[in-house]
TORKOL-4160 file (C-alpha; in steps of 0.2 Angstrom, whole numbers, padded with zeros to 4 digits, m for minus):
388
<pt num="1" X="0000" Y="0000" Z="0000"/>
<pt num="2" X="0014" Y="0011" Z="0004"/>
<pt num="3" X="0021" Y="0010" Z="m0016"/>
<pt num="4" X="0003" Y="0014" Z="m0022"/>
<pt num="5" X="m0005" Y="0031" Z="m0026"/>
<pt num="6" X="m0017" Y="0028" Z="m0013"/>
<pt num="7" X="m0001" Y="0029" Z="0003"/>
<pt num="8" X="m0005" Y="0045" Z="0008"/>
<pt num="9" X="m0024" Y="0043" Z="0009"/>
<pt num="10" X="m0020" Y="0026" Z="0019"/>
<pt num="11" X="m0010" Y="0035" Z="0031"/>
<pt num="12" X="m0020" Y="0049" Z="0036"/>
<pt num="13" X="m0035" Y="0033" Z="0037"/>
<pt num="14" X="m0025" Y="0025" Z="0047"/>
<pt num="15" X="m0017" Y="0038" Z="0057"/>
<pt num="16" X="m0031" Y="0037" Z="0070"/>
<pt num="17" X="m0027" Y="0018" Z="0074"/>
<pt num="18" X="m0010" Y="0019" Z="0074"/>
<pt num="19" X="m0014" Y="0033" Z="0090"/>
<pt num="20" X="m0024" Y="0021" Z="0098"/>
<pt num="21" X="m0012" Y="0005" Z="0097"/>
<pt num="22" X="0001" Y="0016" Z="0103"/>
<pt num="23" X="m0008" Y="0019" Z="0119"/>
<pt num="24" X="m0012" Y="0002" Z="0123"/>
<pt num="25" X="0005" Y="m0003" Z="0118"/>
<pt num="26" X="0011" Y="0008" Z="0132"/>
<pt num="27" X="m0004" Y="0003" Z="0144"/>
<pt num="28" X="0001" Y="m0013" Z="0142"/>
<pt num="29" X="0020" Y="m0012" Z="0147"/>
<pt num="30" X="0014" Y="m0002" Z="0163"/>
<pt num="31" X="0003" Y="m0016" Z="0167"/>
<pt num="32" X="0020" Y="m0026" Z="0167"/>
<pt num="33" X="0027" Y="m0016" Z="0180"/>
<pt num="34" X="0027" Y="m0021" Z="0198"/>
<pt num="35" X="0023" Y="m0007" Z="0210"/>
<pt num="36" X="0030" Y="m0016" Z="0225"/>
<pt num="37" X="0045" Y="m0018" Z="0216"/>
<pt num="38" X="0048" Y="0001" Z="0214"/>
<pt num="39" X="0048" Y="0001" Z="0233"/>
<pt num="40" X="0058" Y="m0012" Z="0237"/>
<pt num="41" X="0072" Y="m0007" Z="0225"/>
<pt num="42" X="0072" Y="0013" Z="0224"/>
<pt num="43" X="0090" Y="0014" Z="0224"/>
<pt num="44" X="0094" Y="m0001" Z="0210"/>
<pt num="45" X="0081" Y="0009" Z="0196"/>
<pt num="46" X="0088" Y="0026" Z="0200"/>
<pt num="47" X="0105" Y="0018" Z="0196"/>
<pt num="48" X="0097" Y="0011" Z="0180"/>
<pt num="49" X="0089" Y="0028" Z="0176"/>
<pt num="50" X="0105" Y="0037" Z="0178"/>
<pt num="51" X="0111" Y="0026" Z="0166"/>
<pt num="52" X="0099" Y="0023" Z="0153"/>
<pt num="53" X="0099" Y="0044" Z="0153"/>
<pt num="54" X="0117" Y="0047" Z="0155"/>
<pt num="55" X="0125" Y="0035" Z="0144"/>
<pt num="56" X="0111" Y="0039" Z="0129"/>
<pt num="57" X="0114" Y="0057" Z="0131"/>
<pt num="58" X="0132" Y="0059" Z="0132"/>
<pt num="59" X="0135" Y="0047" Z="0118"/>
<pt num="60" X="0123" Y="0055" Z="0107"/>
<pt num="61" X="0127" Y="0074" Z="0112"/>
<pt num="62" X="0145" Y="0072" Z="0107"/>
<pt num="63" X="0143" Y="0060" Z="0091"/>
<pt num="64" X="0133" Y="0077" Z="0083"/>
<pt num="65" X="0145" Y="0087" Z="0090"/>
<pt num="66" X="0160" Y="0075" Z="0085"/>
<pt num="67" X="0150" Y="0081" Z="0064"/>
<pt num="68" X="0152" Y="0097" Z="0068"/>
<pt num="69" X="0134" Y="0102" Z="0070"/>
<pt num="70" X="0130" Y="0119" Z="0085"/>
<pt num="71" X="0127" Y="0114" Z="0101"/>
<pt num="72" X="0108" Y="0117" Z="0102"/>
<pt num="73" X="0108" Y="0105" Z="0088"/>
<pt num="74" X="0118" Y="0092" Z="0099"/>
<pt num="75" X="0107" Y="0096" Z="0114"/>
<pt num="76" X="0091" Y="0093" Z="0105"/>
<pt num="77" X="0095" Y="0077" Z="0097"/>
<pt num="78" X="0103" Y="0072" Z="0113"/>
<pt num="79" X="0086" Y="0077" Z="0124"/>
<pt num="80" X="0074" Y="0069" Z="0112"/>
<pt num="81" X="0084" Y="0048" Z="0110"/>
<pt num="82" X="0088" Y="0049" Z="0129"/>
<pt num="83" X="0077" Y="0037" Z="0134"/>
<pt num="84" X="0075" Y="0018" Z="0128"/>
<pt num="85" X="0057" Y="0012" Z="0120"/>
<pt num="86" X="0047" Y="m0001" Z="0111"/>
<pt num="87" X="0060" Y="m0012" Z="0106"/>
<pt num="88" X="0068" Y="m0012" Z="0123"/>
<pt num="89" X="0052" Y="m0019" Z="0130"/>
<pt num="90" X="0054" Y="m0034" Z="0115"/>
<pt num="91" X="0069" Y="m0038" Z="0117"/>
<pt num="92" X="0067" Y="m0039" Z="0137"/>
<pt num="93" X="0052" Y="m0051" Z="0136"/>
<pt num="94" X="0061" Y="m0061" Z="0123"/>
<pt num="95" X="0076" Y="m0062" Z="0135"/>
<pt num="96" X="0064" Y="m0065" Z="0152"/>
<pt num="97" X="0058" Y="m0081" Z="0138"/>
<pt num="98" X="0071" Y="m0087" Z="0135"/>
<pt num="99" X="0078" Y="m0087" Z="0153"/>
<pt num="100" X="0094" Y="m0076" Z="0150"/>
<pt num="101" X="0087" Y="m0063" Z="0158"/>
<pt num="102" X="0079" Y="m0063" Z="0176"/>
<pt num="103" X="0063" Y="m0057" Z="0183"/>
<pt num="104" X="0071" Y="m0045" Z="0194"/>
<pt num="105" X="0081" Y="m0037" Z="0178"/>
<pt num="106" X="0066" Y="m0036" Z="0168"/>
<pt num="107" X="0058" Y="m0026" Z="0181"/>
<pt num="108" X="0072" Y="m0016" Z="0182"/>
<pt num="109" X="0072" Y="m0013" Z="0163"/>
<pt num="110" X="0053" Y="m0009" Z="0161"/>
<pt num="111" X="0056" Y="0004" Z="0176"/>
<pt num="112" X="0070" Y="0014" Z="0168"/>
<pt num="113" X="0061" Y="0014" Z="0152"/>
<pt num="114" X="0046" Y="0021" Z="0159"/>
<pt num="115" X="0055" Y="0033" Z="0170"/>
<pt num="116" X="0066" Y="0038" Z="0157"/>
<pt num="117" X="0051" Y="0043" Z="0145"/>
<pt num="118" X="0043" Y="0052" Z="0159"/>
<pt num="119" X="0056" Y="0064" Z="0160"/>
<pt num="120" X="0061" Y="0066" Z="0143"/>
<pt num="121" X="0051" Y="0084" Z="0142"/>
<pt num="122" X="0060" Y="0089" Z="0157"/>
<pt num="123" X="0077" Y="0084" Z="0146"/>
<pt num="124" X="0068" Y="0095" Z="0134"/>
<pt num="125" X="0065" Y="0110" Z="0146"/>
<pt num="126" X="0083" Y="0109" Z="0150"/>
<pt num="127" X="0092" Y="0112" Z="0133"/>
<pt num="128" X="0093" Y="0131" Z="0135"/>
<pt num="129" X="0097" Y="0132" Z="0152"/>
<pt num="130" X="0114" Y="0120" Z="0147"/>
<pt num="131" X="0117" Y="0129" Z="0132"/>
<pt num="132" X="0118" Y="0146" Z="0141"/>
<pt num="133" X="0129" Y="0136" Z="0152"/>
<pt num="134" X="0139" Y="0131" Z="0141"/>
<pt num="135" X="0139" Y="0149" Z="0133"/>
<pt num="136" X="0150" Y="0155" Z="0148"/>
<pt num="137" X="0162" Y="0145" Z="0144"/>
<pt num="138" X="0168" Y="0151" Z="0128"/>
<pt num="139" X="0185" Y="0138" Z="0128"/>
<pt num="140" X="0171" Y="0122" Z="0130"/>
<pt num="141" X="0159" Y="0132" Z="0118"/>
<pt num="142" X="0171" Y="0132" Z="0107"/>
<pt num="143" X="0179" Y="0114" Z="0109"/>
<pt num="144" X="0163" Y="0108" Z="0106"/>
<pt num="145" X="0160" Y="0117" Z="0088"/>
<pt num="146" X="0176" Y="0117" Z="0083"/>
<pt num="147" X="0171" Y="0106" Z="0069"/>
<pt num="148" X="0161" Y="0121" Z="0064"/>
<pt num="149" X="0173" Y="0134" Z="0065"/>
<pt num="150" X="0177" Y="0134" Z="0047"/>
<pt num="151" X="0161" Y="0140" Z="0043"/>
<pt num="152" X="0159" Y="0150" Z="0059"/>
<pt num="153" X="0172" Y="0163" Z="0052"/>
<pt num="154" X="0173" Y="0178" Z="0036"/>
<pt num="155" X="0190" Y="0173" Z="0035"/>
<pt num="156" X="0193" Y="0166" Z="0015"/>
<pt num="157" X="0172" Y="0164" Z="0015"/>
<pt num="158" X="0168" Y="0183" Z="0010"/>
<pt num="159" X="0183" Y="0193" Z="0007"/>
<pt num="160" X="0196" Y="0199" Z="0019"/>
<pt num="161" X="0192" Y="0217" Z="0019"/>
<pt num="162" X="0179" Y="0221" Z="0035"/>
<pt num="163" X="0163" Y="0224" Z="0034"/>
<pt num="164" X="0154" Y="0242" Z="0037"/>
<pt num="165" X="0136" Y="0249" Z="0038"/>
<pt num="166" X="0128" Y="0233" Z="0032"/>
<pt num="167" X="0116" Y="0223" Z="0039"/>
<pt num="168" X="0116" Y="0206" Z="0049"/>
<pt num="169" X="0102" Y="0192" Z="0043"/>
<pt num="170" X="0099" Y="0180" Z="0055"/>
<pt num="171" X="0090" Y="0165" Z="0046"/>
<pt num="172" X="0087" Y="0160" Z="0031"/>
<pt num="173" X="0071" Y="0153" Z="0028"/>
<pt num="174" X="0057" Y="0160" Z="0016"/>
<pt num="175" X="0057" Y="0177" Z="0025"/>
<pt num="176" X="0076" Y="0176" Z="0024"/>
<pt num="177" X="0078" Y="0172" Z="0006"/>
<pt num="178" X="0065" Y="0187" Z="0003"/>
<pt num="179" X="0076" Y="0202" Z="0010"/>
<pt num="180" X="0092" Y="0195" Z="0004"/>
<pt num="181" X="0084" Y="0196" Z="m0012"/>
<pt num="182" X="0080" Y="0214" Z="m0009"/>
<pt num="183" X="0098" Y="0220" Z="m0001"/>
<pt num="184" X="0106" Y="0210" Z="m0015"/>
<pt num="185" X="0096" Y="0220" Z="m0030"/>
<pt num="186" X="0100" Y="0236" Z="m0021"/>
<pt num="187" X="0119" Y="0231" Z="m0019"/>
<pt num="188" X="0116" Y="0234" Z="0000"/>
<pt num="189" X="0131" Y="0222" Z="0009"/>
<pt num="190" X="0124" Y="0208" Z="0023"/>
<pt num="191" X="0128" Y="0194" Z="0031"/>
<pt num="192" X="0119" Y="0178" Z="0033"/>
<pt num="193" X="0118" Y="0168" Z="0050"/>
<pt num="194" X="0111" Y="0151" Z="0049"/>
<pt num="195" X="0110" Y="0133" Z="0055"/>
<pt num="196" X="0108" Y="0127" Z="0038"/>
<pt num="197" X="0125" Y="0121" Z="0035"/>
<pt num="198" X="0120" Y="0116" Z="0016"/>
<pt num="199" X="0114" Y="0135" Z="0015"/>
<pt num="200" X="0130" Y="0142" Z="0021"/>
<pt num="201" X="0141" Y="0132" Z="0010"/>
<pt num="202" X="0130" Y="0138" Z="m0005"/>
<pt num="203" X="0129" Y="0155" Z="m0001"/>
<pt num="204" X="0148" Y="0155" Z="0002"/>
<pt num="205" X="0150" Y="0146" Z="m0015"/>
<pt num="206" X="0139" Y="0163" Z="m0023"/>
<pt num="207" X="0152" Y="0173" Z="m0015"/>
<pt num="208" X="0142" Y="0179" Z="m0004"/>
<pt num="209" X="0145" Y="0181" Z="0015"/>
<pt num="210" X="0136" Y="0170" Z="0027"/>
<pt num="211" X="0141" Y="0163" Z="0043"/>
<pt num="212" X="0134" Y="0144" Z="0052"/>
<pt num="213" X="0129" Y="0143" Z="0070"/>
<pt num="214" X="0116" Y="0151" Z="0083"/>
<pt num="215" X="0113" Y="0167" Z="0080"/>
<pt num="216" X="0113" Y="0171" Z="0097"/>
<pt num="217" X="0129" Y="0166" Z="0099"/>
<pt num="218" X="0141" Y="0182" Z="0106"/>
<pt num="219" X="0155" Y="0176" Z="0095"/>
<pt num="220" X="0147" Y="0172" Z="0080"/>
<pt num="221" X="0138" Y="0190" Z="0080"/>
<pt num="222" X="0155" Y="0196" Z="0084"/>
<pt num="223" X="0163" Y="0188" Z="0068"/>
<pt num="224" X="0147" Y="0196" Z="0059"/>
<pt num="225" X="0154" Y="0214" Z="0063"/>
<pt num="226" X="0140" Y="0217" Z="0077"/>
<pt num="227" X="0150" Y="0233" Z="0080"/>
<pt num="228" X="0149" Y="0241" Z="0063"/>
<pt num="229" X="0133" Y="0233" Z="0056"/>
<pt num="230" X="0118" Y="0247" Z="0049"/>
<pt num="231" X="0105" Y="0235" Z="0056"/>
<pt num="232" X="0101" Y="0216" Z="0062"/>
<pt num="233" X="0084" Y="0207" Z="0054"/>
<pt num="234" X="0081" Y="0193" Z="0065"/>
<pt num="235" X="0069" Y="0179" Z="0054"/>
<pt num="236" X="0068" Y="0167" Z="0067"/>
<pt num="237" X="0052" Y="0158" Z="0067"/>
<pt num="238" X="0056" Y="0152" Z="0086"/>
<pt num="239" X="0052" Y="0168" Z="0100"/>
<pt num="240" X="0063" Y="0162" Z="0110"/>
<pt num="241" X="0079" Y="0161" Z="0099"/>
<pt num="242" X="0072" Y="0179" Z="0093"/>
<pt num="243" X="0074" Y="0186" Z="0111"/>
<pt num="244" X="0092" Y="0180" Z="0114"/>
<pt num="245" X="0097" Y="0187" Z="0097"/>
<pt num="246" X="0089" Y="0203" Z="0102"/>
<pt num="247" X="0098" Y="0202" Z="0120"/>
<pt num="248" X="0115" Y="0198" Z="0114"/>
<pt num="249" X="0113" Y="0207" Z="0100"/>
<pt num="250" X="0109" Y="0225" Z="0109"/>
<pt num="251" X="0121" Y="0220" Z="0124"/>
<pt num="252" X="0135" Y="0221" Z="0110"/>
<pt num="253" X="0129" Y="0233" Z="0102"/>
<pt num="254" X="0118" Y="0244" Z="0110"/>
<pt num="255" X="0115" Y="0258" Z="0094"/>
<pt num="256" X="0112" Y="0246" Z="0082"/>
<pt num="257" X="0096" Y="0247" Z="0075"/>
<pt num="258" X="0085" Y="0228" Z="0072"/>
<pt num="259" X="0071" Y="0221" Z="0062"/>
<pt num="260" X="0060" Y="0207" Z="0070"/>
<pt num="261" X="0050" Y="0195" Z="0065"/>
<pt num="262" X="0036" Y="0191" Z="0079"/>
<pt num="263" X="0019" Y="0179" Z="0079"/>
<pt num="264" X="0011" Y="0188" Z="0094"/>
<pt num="265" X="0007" Y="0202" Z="0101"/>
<pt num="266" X="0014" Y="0197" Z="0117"/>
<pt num="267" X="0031" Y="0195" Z="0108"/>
<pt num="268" X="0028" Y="0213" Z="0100"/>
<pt num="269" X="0026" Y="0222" Z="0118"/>
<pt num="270" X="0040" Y="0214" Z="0127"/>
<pt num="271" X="0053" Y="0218" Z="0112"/>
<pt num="272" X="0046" Y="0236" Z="0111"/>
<pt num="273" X="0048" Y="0235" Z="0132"/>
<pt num="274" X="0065" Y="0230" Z="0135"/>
<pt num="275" X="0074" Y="0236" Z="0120"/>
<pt num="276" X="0073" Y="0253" Z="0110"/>
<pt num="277" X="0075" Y="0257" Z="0091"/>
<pt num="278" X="0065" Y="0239" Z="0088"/>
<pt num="279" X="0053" Y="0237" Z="0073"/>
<pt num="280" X="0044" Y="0222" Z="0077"/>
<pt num="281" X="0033" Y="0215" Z="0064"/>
<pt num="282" X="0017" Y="0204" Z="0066"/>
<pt num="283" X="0016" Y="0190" Z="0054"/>
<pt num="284" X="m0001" Y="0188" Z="0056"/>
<pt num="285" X="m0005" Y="0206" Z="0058"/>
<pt num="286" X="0002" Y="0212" Z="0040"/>
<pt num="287" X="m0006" Y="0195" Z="0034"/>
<pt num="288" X="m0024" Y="0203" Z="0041"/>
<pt num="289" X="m0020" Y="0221" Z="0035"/>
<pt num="290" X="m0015" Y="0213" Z="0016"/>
<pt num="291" X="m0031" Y="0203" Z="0014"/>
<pt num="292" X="m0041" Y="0217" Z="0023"/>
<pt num="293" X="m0035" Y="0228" Z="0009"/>
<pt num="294" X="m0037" Y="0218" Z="m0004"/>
<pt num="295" X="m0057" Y="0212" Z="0003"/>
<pt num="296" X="m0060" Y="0231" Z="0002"/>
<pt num="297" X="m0055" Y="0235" Z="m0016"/>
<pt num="298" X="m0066" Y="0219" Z="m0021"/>
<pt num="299" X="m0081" Y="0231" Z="m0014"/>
<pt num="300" X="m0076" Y="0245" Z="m0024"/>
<pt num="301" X="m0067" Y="0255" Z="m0011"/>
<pt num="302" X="m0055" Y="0266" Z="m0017"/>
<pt num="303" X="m0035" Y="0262" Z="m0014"/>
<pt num="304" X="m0032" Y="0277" Z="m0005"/>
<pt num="305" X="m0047" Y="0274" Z="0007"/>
<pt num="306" X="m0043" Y="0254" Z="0010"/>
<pt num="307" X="m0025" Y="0259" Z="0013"/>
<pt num="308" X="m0031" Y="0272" Z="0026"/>
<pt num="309" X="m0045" Y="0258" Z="0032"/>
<pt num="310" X="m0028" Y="0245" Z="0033"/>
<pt num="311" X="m0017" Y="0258" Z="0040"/>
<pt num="312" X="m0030" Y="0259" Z="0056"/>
<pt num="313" X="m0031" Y="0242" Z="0056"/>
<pt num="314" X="m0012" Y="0241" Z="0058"/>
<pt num="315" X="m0013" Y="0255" Z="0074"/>
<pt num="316" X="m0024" Y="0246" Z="0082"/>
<pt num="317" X="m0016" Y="0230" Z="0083"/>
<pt num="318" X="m0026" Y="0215" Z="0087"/>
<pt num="319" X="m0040" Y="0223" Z="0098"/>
<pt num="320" X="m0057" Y="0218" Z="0095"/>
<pt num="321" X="m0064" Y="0228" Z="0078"/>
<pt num="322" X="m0075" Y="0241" Z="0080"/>
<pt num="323" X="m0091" Y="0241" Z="0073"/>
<pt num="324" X="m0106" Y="0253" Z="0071"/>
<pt num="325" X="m0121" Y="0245" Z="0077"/>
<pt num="326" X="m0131" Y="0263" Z="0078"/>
<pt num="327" X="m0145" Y="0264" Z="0067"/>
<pt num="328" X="m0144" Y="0272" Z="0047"/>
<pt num="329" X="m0154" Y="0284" Z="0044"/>
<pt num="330" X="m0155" Y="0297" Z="0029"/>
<pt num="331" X="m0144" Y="0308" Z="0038"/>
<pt num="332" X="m0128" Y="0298" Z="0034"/>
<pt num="333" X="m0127" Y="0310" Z="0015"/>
<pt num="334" X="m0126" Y="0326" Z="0029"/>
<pt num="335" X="m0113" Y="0316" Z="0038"/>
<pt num="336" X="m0099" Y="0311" Z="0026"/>
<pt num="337" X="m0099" Y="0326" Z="0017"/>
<pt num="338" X="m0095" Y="0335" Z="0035"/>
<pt num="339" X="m0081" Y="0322" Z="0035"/>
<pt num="340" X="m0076" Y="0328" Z="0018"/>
<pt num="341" X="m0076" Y="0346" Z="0023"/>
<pt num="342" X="m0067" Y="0341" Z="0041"/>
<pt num="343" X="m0053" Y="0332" Z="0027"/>
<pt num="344" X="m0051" Y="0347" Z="0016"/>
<pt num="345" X="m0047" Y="0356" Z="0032"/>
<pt num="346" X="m0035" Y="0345" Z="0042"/>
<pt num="347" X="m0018" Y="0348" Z="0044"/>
<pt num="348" X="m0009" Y="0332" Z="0041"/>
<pt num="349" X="m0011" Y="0317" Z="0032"/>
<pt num="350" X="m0012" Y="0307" Z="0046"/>
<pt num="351" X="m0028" Y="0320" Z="0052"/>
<pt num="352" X="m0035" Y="0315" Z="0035"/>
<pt num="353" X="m0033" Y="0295" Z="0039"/>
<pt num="354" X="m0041" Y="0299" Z="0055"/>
<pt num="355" X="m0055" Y="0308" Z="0045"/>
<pt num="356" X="m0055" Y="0293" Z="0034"/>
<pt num="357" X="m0055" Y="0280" Z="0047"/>
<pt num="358" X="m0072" Y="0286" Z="0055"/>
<pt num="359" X="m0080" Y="0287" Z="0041"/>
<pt num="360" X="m0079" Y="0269" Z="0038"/>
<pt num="361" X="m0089" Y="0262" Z="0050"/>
<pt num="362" X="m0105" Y="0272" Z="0043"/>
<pt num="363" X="m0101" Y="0268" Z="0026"/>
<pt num="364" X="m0101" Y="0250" Z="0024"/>
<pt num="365" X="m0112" Y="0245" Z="0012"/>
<pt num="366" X="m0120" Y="0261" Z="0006"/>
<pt num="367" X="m0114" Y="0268" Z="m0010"/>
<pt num="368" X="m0114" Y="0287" Z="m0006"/>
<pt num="369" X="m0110" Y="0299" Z="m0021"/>
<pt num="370" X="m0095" Y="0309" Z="m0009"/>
<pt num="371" X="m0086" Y="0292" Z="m0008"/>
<pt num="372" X="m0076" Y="0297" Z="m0022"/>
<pt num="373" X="m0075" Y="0315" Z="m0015"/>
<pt num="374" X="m0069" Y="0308" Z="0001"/>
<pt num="375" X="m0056" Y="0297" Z="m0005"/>
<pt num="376" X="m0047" Y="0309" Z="m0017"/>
<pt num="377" X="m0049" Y="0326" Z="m0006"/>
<pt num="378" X="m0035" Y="0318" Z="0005"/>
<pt num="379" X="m0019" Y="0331" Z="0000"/>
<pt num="380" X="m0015" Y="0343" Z="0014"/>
<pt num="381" X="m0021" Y="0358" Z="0003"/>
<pt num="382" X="m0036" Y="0352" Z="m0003"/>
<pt num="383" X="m0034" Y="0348" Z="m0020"/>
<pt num="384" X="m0040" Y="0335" Z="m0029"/>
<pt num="385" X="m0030" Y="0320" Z="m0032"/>
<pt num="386" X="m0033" Y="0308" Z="m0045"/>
<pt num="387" X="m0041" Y="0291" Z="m0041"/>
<pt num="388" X="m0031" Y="0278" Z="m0042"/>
């Protein structure tokens, strides 16, 4: 089934039972542990915990750091195999079968395993607090990632001469790829930091410069020319690797100017809160202003209007929308063409999106004649401007 066309459509069919054998799976090695047992033999099952965790996690950590790969890298992959699973359980019970394993070990088995998956997310909850460890200890830091160093440096990868006034991009992903596109049209210098250690060694093949490791990394913003760069864009699709970046970042340099990419409004406070000269941009926010814009135009409302309309929209943030539930009535002509006379004598533009802006809530679905008036009468003098 999996060689037919149909695989995918099995899969997600099948995706259901798959959830529910894996619970009884688990149930059912539960069931084979003796609750006495833990009891009786507290200290021999902490032993084989300390074990089963130590022993997995070491090896693993330093095999991925032994291929050159950062240390959140090796941290993560570490976290996430430290723990034995289903095919320790098999191989016990064969083993328990076949007499070359006894009672008392299979118990001690199935009670490591279980403990050891228990407190895999606690392993997971650790990994930054070891990094940042491991952070302040730039000789280890950089024992561990030596491997790595090659591409961790300018040196031979993007010219000898220093970098000044550019910009440091840190990730690479869709977003990424976008404004280096843009910088590299315009001729504007940058630098690329990413994990991707494919990405770096293409980029660096392009001649262009790019740098592999965390981007919160001190020494790695360091080698990006922290100290002379115009502004940092942070693309990072995890908050909490965007906060250290902005941390570090504005520690090292604290004039430098940075562009963050954000997914809450949560993340949007606390950036503007603890560091100035920050623009953070909402995903989803610009997404909702784009389709808000584009929604009205489908309605017929003008493009200087939709953008004053999207533009308020944007101010507001996230809050709930405001709507209009008074009644209409026939005074509603009177009432926009006050607004346009309020326009033609406001004093800035942004006066004249205010203007705009509270209008628009008494002009849904009306087609008044001053629509057109409105939208056009919007230049600071009052003169007409053409309709796009």
């Amino acid at each position: 089934v999996s060689e037919s066309d149909m695989s995918h459509q099995a899969a997600a069919d099948a995706l259901p039972l798959r959830d529910a054998f894996a619970v009884l799976f688990f149930v059912s090695v539960g069931m084979l542990l003796d609750p006495a047992f833990l009891l009786a033999q507290p200290l021999a099952i902490l032993a084989v915990l300390l074990l089963i965790v130590g022993v997995k996690w070491s090896t693993k950590f330093f095999i991925v750091a032994a291929f050159g790969y950062p240390l959140r890298t090796g941290l993560t992959v570490a976290a996430g195999l430290a723990q034995i699973g289903e095919f320790s359980f098999i191989l016990a019970s064969l083993g328990l079968t076949l007499g070359l394993l006894p009672m008392e070990g299979f118990q001690l088995l199935v009670a490591g395993a279980l403990l050891s998956i228990t407190i895999n997310p606690l392993l997971f909850g650790a990994i930054t607090p070891i990094e940042a460890l491991l952070r302040r200890r730039p000789r280890l830091a950089r024992l561990l990632e030596r491997r790595a160093g090659a591409l961790a440096t300018l040196e031979g990868g993007a010219g000898k001469e220093p970098l000044r006034g550019h910009a440091i991009l840190c990730g690479y992903g869709r977003v990424g790829r976008m404004i280096a596109s843009a910088l590299e049209r315009r001729g504007f210098p940058y630098v690329v930091i990413t994990q991707d250690r494919r990405e770096v060694e293409s980029l660096r093949d392009d001649g262009l410069a790019a740098l592999y490791g965390d981007a919160s990394n001190p020494e790695l913003l360091e080698q990006a020319g922290i100290h002379e760069a115009r502004t940092i864009i942070v693309a990072i699709a995890d908050p909490h690797a965007t906060r250290l970046v902005v941390e570090r970042a504005r520690a090292a340099n604290e004039r430098i100017s940075l562009v963050v990419r954000t997914h809450s409004d949560a993340e949007v406070s606390h950036l503007q809160t603890v560091s100035g000269n920050v623009q953070a941009v909402h995903g989803g926010r610009e997404l909702a202003v784009q389709m808000t814009r584009y929604t009205l135009r489908r309605f017929g409302v003008s493009a200087t209007e939709a953008e004053a309309i999207a533009q308020g929209l944007r101010r507001r943030g996230s809050g709930e929308p405001h709507i209009d539930r008074r009644p209409r009535s026939g005074g509603g002509r009177s009432t926009i063409a006050r607004l346009v006379r309020r326009s033609r004598r406001a004093a800035s533009h942004d006066e004249i999106e205010t203007v705009i802006d509270d209008a628009a809530p008494e002009d849904h679905g009306i087609a008044h004649p001053h629509r057109d008036a409105l939208s056009t009468k919007t230049d600071v003098r009052g003169d007409p401007v053409a309709r796009p």
